[in-house]
N, C-alpha and C positions, 0 to 999 in steps of 0.2 A: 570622721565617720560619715558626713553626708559628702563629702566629693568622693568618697570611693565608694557611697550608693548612687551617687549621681553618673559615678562612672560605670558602674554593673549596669544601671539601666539602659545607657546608653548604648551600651555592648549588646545589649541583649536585642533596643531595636534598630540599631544596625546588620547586626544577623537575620533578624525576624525578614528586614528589607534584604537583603539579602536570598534569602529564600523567596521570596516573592519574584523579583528581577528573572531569578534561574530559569523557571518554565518556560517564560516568554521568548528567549533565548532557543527553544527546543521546537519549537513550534516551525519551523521551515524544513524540520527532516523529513513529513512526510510528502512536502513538494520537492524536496532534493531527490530522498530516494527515488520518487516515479519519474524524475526524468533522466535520473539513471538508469531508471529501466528501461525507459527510452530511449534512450541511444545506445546500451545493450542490445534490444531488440534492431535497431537498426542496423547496427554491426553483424549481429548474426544474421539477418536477411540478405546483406551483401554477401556476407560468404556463402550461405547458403548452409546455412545449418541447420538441424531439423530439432527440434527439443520432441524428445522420443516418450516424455511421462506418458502414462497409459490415463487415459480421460477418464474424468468422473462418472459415476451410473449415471445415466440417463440421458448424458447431452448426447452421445452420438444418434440414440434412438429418436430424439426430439428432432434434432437435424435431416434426421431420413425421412422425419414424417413433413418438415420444414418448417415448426416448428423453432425456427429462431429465439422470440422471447421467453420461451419455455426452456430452453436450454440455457440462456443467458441465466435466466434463473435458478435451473440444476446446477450451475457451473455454480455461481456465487455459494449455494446454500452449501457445497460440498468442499471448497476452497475454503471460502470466507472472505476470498476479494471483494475489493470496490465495483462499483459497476462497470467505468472504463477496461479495466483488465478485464475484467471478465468477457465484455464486449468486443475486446480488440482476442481471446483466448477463441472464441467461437468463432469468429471472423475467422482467424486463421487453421481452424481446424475444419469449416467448411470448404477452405480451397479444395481439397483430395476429395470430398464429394461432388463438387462441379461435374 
């Protein structure tokens, strides 16, 4: 009776470790993803491909007035990106207003 409590125990913090171990494991996808975006976006620069989404309210009005961190801002609050993207989103959507 107690080595097969002593073995339930065991079990149980073996798992327990287990689940602990897992997240830490998770934790590089959102620097993997962004540099797939990253070379995504650079592939499509080379071809020359235009991503046609229709822009968030406000950033292009904030753009016209020049208005850059203000848009950086619209852009975030309406996406939900990080700042980079949003950054590098307004950047390229100010080239056509130049």
């Amino acid at each position: 009776m107690d080595i097969a409590l002593a073995v339930l125990i065991i079990a149980v913090v073996l798992l327990l470790a287990a689940q602990l171990v897992g997240p830490r494991q998770d934790r590089s996808t959102p620097r993997r993803l962004a540099e797939i975006e990253r070379r995504l976006q650079l592939v499509m620069d080379h071809l020359g491909v235009v991503d046609e989404r229709p822009t968030p309210p406000g950033v292009r009005e904030y753009l016209a007035r020049g208005e850059k961190l203000k848009a950086i801002k619209a852009y975030r609050a309406a996406t939900g990106t990080d700042l980079r993207t949003a950054k590098e989103a307004v950047e390229a959507m100010m080239g056509p207003l130049r």
